[in-house]
PAFI-587251 format. One line per field, with one value per residue (C-alpha): x, y, z; residue in one letter. Coordinates in Angstrom, 1 decimal. Example, Ala and Ser with C-alpha at 12.3 -4.5 7.8 and 13.67 -1.06 7.14 Angstrom:
px <- c(12.3_13.7);
py <- c(-4.5_-1.1);
pz <- c(7.8_7.1);
r <- c(A_S);
This chain:
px <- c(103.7_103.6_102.9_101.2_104.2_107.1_106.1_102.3_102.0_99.0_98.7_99.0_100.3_103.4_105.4_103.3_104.4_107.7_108.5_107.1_109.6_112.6_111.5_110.7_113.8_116.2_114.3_111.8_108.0_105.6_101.8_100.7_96.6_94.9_91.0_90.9_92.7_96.9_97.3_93.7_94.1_96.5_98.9_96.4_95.3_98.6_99.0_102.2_105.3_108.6_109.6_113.5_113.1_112.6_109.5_110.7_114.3_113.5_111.0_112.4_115.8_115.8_113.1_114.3_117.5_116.3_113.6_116.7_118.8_115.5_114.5_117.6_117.3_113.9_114.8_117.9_115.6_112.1_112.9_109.5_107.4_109.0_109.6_111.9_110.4_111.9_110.7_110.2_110.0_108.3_108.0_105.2_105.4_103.7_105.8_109.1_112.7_113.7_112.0_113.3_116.9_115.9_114.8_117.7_120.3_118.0_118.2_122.0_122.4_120.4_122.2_119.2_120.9_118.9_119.6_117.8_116.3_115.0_111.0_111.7_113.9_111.1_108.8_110.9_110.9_107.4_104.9_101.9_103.4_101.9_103.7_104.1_106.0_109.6_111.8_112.4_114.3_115.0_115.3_115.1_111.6_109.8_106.4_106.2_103.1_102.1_100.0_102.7_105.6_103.2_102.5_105.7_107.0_104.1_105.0_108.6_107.5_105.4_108.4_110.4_107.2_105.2_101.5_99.8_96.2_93.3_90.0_90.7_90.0_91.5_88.8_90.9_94.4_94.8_96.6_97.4_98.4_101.7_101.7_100.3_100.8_98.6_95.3_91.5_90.5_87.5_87.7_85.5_82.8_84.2_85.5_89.1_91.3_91.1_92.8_93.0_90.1_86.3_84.6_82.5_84.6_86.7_90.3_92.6_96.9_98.7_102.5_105.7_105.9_102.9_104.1_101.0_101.9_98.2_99.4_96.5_94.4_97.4_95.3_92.0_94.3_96.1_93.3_92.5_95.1_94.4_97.3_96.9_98.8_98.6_98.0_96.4_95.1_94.8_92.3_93.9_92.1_93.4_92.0_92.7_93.2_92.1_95.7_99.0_99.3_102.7_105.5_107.9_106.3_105.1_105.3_104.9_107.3_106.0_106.2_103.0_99.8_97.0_96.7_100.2_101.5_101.3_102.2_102.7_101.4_100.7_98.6_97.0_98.1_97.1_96.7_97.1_96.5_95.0_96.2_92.9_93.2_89.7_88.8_87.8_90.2_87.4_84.5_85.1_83.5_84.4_83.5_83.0_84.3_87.8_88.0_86.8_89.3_92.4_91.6_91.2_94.4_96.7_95.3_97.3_100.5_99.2_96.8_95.6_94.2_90.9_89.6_90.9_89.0_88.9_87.8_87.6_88.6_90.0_90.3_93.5_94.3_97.9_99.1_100.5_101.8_103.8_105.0_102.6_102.8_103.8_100.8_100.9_97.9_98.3_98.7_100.8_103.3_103.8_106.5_106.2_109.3_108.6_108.2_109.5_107.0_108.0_105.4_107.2_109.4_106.6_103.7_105.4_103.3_105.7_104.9_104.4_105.6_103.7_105.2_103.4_104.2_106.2_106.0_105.6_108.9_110.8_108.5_111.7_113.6_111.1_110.5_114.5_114.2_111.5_113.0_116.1_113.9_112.2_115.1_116.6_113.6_113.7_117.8_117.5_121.4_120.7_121.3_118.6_119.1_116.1_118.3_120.4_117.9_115.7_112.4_109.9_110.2_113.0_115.6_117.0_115.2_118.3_116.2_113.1_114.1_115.6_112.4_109.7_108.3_109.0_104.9_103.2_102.1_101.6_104.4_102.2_100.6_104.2_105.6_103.1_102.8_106.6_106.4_104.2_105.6_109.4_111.2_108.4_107.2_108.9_107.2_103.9_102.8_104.7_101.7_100.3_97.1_95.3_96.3_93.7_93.5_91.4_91.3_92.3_92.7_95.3_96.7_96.4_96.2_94.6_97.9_98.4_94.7_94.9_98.5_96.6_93.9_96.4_97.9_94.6_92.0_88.7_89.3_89.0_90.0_93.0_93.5_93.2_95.7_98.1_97.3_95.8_93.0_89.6_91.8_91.8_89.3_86.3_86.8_85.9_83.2_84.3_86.3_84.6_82.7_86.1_87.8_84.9_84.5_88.3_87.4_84.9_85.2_86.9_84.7_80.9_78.4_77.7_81.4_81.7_78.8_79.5_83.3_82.0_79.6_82.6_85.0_82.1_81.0_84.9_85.1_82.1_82.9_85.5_83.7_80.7_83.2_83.5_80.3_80.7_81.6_82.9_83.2_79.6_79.0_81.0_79.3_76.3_77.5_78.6_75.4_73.4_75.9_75.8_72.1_71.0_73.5_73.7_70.4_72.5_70.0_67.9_65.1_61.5_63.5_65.5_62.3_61.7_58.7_58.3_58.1_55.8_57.9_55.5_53.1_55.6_54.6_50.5_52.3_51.2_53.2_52.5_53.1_53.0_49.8_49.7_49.7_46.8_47.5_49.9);
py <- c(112.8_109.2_108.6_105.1_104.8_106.5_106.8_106.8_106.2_107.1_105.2_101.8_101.8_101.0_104.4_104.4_100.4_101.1_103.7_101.2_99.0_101.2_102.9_99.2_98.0_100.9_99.8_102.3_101.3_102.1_102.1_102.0_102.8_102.6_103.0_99.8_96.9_97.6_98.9_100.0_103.7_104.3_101.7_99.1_101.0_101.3_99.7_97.2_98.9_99.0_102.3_101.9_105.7_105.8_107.7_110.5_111.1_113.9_115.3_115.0_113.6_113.4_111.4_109.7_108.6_108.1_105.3_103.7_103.5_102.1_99.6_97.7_97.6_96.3_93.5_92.6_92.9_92.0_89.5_87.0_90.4_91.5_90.3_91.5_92.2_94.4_97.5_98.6_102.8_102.1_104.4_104.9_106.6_110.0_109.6_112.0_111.6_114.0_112.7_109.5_110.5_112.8_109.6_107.7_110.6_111.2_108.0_107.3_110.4_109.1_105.9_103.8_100.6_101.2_100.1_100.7_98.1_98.2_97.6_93.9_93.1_94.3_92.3_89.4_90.1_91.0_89.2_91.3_94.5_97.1_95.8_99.8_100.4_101.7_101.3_100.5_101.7_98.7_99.5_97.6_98.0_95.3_94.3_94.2_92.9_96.1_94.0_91.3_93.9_96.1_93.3_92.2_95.3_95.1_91.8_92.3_95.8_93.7_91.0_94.1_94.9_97.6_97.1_97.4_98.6_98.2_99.2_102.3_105.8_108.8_111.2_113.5_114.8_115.2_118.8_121.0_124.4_124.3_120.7_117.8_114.4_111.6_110.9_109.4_107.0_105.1_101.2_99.7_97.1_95.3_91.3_91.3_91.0_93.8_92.8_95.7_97.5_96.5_97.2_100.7_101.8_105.3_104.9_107.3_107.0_109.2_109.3_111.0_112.1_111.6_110.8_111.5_109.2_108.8_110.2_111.7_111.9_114.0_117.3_116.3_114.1_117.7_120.0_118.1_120.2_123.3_122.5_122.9_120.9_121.5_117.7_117.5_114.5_112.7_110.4_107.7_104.2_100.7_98.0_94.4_91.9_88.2_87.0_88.4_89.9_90.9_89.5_93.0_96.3_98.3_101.9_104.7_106.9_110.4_113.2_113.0_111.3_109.0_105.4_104.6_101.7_98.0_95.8_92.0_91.3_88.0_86.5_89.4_93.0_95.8_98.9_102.4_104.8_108.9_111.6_114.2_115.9_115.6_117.5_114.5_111.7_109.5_110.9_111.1_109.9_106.7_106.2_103.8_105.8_106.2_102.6_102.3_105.2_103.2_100.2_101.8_104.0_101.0_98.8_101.3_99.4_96.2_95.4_92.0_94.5_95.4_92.2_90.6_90.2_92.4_91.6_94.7_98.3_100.5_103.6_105.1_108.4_109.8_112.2_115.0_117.6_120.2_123.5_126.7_129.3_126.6_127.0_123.8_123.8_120.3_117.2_115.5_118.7_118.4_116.8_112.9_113.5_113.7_115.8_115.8_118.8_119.2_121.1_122.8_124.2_125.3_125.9_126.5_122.8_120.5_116.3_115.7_115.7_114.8_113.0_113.6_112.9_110.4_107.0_103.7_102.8_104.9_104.2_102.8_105.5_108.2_106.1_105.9_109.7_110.2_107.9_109.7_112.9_111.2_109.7_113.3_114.4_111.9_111.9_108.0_107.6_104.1_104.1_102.4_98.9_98.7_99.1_96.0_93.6_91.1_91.5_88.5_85.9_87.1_85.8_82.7_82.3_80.2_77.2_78.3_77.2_74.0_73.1_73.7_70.0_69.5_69.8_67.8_70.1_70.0_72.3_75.2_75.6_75.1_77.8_80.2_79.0_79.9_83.1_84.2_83.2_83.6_81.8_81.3_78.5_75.8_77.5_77.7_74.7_71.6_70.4_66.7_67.7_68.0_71.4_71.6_74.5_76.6_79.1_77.6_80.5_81.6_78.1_79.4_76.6_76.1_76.1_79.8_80.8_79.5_81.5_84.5_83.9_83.3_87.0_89.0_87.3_87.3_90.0_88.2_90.9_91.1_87.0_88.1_90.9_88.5_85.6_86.8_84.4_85.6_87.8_85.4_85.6_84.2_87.3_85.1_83.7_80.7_80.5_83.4_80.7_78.1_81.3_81.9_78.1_78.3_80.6_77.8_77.3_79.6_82.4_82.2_81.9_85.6_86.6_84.3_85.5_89.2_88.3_86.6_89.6_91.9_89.9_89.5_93.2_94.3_91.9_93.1_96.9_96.8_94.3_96.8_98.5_95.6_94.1_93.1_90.2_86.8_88.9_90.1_86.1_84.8_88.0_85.9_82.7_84.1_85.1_82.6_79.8_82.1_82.3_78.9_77.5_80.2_82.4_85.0_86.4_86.5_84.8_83.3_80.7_83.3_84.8_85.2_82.7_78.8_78.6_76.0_74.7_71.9_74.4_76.3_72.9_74.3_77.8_79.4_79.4_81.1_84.8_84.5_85.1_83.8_86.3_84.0_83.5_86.5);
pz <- c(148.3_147.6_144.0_142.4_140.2_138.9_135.4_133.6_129.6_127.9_124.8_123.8_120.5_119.1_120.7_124.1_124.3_122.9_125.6_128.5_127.6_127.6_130.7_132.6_131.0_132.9_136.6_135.9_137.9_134.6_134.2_130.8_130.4_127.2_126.0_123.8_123.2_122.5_118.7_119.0_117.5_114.5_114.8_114.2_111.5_109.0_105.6_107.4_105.7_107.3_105.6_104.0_103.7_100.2_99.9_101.8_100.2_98.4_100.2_104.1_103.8_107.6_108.0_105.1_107.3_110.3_109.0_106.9_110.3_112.1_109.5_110.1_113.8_113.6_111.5_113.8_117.0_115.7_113.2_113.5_112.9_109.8_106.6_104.2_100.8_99.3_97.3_94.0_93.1_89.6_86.9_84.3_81.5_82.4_85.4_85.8_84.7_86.7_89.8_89.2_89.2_92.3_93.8_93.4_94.0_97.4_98.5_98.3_100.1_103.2_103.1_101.3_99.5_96.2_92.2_88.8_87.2_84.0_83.4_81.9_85.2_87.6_85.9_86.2_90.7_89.9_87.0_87.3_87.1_84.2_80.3_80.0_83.9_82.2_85.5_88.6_91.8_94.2_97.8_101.3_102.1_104.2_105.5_109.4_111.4_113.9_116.2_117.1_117.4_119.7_122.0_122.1_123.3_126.0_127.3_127.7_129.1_131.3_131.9_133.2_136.0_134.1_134.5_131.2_131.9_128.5_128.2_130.6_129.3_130.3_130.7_133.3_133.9_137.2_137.5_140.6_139.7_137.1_137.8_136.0_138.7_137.4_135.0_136.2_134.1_133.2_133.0_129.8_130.0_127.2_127.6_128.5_131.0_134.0_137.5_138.8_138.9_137.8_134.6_135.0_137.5_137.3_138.8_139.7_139.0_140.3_138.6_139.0_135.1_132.4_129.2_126.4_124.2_122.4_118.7_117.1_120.5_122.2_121.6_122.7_126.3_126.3_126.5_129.6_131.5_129.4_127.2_123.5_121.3_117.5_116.1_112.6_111.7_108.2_107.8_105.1_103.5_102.6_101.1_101.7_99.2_99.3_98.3_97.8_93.9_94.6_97.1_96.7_98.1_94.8_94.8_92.3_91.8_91.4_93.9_96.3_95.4_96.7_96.0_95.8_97.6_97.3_100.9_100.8_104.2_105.6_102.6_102.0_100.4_101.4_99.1_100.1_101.1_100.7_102.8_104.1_106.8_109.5_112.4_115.3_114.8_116.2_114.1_110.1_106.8_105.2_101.9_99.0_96.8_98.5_97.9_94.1_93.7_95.0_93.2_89.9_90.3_91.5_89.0_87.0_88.5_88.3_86.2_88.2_90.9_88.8_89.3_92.3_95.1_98.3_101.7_103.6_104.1_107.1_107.9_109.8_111.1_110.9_114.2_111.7_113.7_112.9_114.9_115.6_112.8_110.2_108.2_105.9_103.9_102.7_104.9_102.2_103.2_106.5_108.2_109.2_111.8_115.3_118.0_121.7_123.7_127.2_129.1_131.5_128.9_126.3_128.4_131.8_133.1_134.8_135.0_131.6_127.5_124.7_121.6_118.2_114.6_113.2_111.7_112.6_111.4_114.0_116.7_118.7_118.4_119.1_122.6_123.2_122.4_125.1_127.6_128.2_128.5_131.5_132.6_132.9_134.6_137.2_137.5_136.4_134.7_133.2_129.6_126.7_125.2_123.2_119.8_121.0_122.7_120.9_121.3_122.8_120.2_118.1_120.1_118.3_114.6_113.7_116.5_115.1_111.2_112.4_114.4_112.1_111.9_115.5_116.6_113.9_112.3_108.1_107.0_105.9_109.4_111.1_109.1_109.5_113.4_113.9_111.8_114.4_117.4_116.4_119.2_121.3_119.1_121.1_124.1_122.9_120.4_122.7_124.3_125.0_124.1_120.8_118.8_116.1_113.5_114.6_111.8_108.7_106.7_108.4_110.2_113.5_116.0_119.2_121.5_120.0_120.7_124.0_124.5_123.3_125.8_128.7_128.0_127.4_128.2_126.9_124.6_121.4_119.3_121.4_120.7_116.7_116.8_118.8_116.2_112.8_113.8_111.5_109.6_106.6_103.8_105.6_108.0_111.1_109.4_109.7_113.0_115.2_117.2_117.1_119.1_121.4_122.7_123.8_126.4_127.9_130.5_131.9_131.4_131.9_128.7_129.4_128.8_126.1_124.1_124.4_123.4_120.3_119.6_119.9_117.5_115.1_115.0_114.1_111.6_110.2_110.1_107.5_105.2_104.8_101.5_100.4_99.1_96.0_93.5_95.7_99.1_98.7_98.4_101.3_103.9_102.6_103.5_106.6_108.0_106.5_108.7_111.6_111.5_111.1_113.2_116.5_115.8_115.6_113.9_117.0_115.4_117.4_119.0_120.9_122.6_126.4_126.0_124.9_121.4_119.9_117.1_116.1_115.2_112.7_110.5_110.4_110.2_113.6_116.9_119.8_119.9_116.2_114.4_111.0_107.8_106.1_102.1_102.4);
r <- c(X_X_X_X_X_X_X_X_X_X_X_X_X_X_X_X_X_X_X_X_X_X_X_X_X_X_X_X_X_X_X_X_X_X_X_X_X_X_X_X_X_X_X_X_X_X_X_X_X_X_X_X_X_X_X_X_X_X_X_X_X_X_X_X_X_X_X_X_X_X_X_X_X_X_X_X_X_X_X_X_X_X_X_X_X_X_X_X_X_X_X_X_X_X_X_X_X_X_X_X_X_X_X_X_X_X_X_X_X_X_X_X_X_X_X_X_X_X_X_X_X_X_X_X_X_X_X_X_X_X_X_X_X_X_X_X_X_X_X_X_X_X_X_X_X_X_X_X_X_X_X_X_X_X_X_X_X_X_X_X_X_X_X_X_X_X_X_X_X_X_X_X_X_X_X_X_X_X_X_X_X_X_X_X_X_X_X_X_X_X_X_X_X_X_X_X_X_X_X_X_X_X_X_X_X_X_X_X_X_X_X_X_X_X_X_X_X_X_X_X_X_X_X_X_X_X_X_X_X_X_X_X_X_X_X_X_X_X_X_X_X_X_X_X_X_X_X_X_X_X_X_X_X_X_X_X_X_X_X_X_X_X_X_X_X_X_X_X_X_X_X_X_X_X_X_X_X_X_X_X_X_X_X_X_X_X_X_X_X_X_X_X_X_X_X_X_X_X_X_X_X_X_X_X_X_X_X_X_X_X_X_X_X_X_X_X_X_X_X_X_X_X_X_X_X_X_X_X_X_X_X_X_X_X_X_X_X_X_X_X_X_X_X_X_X_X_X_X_X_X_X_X_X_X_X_X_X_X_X_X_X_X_X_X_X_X_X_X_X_X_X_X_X_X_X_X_X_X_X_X_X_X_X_X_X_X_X_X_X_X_X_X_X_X_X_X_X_X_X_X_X_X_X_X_X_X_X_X_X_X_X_X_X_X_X_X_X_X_X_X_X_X_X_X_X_X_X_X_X_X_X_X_X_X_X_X_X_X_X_X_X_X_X_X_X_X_X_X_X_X_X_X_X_X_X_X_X_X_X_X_X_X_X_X_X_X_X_X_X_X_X_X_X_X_X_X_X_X_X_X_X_X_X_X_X_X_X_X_X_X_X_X_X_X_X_X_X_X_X_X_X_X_X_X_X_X_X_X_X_X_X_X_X_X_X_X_X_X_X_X_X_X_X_X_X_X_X_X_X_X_X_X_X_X_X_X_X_X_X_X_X_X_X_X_X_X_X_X_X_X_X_X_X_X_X_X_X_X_X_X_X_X_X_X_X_X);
């Protein structure tokens, strides 16, 4: 029976876009189908460290080695989306001497560069660390940007002749006696771009091997087909800073604990993170206290933290997952390797294997890992090159350092311009037209919004994760509506107005734990400049019927009765 295509990914995060691209690039035909926009589930929900290994080399020295070996493959292959740090293990003084040497011996035996520094050198890579922080273990550690490294691995996935399907829901595996052949899914009414089927519409694909690739979903996708596969997730917060209070990842160095991490990203950082494990990876608590908690703990680090300003806080959820019969009661305890589960082999199901656990970090590998399982499956003999082939934009960042004034540009925008686009700079920002800043807090001009546009549409979200645009400290207050009148005209107002509501409603979501100080001042600002200047507060003037507005001057308008002396 004729299939739609050889091989159907479910999941568009970084392993479900990481395997489409090994699979398209060994001639494979791929379909890759995700509910939201790319990165929309965990791995647009991570605290942006590229893991040297450090924090597991005592506690899971393979993990530990297999993140070190990762780490610097991503930075040969994916150099615009990482940057490299560096990391500090720092000690306090109710911290352990005996962890600390465990530490270092741990990570020399996994192959992890790492030093001791004493506290008055660390303070010297880093000012606002803690007068009382004793010592310091140095180790390659980085800060990498999830969303560009995700789509990156979509478009050369695409650029190899995978289709790369968002907004489409599974909500069916199709499944014919012991054999799983394809998925139904639902395409979303959301602003983006669809050409192959029409929002509201249920699709079917039918595939020669499934790969469930959806990480802390892959229970809930697998119960589908009567399969049960034993994901726990752990629910964990971070908490975005207005600037950057350190340039070198800042960790504690104690065994396990919440609220210990520190990640330069961008010119943010991000703190992190707790570890609680939740029942529905879609439906969990957030609360204010989580955050309060963080800041007060890592203010223990560095000081400067208790009264910085934050902009917003998210909530991720970690695909734990270890084997049946395990029994960890803690989530902190279970493994943060991977797993491989072919069907047919553990459930006696042929057509598909799940992947669950892991990290970002070793998202590569664990698609290299699952490619050659399909390619076994299918008798496909060609061989992976992911772990030797630049990704889109990395290419040649020796051109991109020599041409950073070549688009006049003010130096600040140009570097932050070619940081994003890596070798694709030249590509994007040479235009005759006017290139304008559209969002100034993070420089991102109008050639890259338009870029962002051309590959997704009018998914404005999708446009931020591609460009950082309304990720600054405004939050999209003020650039929202720059982003929106990019897609005029072509889109209708209708699309443009819903894409707008869209990008406005995320960035509001993580602002809510926030509220407080100058960030409880600029959501003010915000809504006051998006209600006076759009209605966006749907006010009178937005009604159905003719407003009177001269009559607002005697304090009556039609369909308005006045309230008198009150």
């Amino acid at each position: 029976m004729a299939r739609d295509t050889e091989v159907l990914v479910l999941g568009g995060g970084s392993t479900g876009c990481g395997i489409a691209r090994d699979l398209a690039t060994r001639g494979l035909e791929v379909t890759l189908v995700e509910r939201g926009t790319l990165t929309d589930g965990t791995t647009g929900r991570m605290h942006g460290l590229l893991h040297s290994g450090g924090r597991y080399a005592v506690s899971d020295q393979a993990s530990a080695t297999e993140c070190i070996e990762e780490n610097e493959t991503l930075r040969e292959i994916a150099g615009h989306c990482v940057e490299e740090t560096g990391g500090l293990f720092v000690q306090r003084p109710e911290d352990s001497d005996d962890y600390f040497r465990a530490k270092l011996e741990g990570c020399r035996d996994c192959g992890i560069p790492a030093r001791v520094l004493s506290g008055r050198e660390a303070r010297e890579i880093e000012p606002y660390l803690a007068e009382d922080v004793e010592r310091a273990i140095e180790v390659p550690d980085g800060a990498v940007d999830p969303f560009r490294l995700c789509v990156a691995n979509a478009i050369d996935a695409e650029a190899h002749g995978a289709r790369i399907e968002t907004h489409a829901e599974v909500i069916d595996l199709l499944r014919e006696g012991d054999d799983v052949y394809g998925v139904e899914v639902r395409h979303g009414a959301g602003p983006g771009k669809r050409t192959d089927a029409a929002a509201g519409t249920t699709e079917e694909i039918t595939a020669e091997y499934v790969v469930n690739a959806t990480g802390a979903w892959a229970g809930q996708i697998g119960a589908m087909a009567d399969l049960e596969i034993e994901v726990r997730p752990s629910k964990g917060v971070m908490t975005i800073m207005n600037v950057r209070q350190v340039d070198t990842v800042i960790n504690r160095c104690r065994p396990k604990g919440d609220a210990d991490i520190i990640v330069p990203h961008e010119t943010t950082a991000i703190l992190g993170t707790t570890d609680e494990e939740v029942a529905d990876p879609d439906d969990y608590p957030e609360e204010q206290w989580e955050v309060e908690a963080m800041i007060d703990t890592l203010s223990e680090l560095v000081p400067i933290l208790a009264e910085s300003r934050t902009i917003r806080s998210f909530w991720g959820v970690r695909p734990l997952y270890e084997p049946p019969g395990t029994g960890t009661q803690d989530p902190t305890d279970i493994t943060r390797d991977f797993f491989l589960l072919d069907h047919a082999d553990r459930d006696g199901v042929a057509g598909m294997s799940s992947i669950v656990g892991g990290k970002f970090t070793t998202y590569r590998a664990m698609a290299e890992e699952i490619a050659d399982h399909v390619c076994e499956q299918l008798g496909v003999t060609a061989s992976c090159s992911t772990a030797d082939e630049p990704l889109p934009g990395s290419e040649n960042l020796a051109r991109l350092e020599a041409g950073m004034d070549d688009f006049g540009l003010r130096s600040p925008v140009a570097r932050r311009s070619k940081q994003r686009l890596g070798s694709r700079a030249s590509e994007v920002l040479e235009t005759d037209e006017p290139n304008p800043v559209i969002c100034q807090c993070e420089g991102v001009t109008r050639a890259e919004v338009r870029d962002a546009i051309e590959g997704s549409g009018a998914d404005l979200n999708a446009v931020r994760i591609r460009t950082r645009a309304s990720m600054g400290n405004c939050q999209g207050g003020f650039c929202c509506q720059n982003m929106a009148h990019e897609l005029h005209p072509e889109y209708d107002e209708a699309t443009v107005r819903a894409a707008l509501d869209e990008l406005f409603a995320e960035r509001w979501k993580g602002q809510r734990h926030a509220l407080w100080g100058e960030q409880l001042s600029q959501a003010m600002l915000n809504y006051a400049l998006h209600a006076t200047t759009m209605n966006r507060d749907r006010d009178p003037a937005s009604a159905s019927e003719d407003v009177e507005f001269a009559a607002f001057d005697d304090g009556v308008a039609r369909g308005i009765e006045s309230r008198g002396d009150d």
